[in-house]
C-alpha positions in Angstrom: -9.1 -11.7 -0.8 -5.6 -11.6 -0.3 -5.2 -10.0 2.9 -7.7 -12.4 4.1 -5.5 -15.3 3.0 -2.2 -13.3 5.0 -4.3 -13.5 8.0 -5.2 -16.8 8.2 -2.1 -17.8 7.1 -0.3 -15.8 10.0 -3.1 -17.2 12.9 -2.0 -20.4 11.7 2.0 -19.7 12.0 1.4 -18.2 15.5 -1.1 -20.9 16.7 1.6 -23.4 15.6 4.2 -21.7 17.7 1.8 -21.4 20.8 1.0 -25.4 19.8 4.5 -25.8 20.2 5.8 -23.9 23.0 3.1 -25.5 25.0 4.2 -29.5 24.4 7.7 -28.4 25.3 6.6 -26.8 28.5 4.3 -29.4 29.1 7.2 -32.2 28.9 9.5 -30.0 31.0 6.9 -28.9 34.0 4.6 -31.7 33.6 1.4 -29.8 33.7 -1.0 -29.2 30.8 -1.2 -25.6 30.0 -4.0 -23.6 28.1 -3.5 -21.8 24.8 -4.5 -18.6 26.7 -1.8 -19.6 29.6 1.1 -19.8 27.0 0.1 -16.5 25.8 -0.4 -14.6 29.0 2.9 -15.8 30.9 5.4 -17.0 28.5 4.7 -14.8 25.2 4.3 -11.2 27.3 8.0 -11.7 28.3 9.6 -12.2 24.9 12.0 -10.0 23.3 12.3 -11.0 19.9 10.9 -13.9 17.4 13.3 -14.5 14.8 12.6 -16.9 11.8 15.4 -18.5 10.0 15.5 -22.0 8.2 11.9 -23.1 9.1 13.1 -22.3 12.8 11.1 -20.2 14.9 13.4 -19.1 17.4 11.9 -17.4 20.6 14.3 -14.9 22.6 13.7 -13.9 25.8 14.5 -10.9 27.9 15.8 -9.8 31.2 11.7 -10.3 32.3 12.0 -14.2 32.2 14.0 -13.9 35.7 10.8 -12.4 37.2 
């Protein structure tokens, strides 16, 4: 039962960070982009996640220039 509970609780953590990073780059390019979009270009080229303060904080690498 618990893990269960750790899982859901972790889709919901990463679906609100997709959620997120998709109504910023939606106000910045002015497109709507898919859940699936977010995940395949912008998420595949991140270095690290760090969580501090109830701040998800997205780093990305040298990749991002490509």
């Amino acid at each position: 039962m618990a893990r269960n509970e750790v899982s859901l609780l972790l889709s919901v953590y990463v679906y609100q960070v997709l959620h997120g990073l998709r109504c910023l780059l939606e106000r910045q390019t002015r497109q709507g982009w898919s859940l699936s979009r977010i995940r395949e270009q912008v998420l595949k080229v991140a270095d690290t996640l760090s969580l501090h303060a109830q701040r998800i904080t997205v780093h990305l690498g040298d990749a991002v220039d490509k």
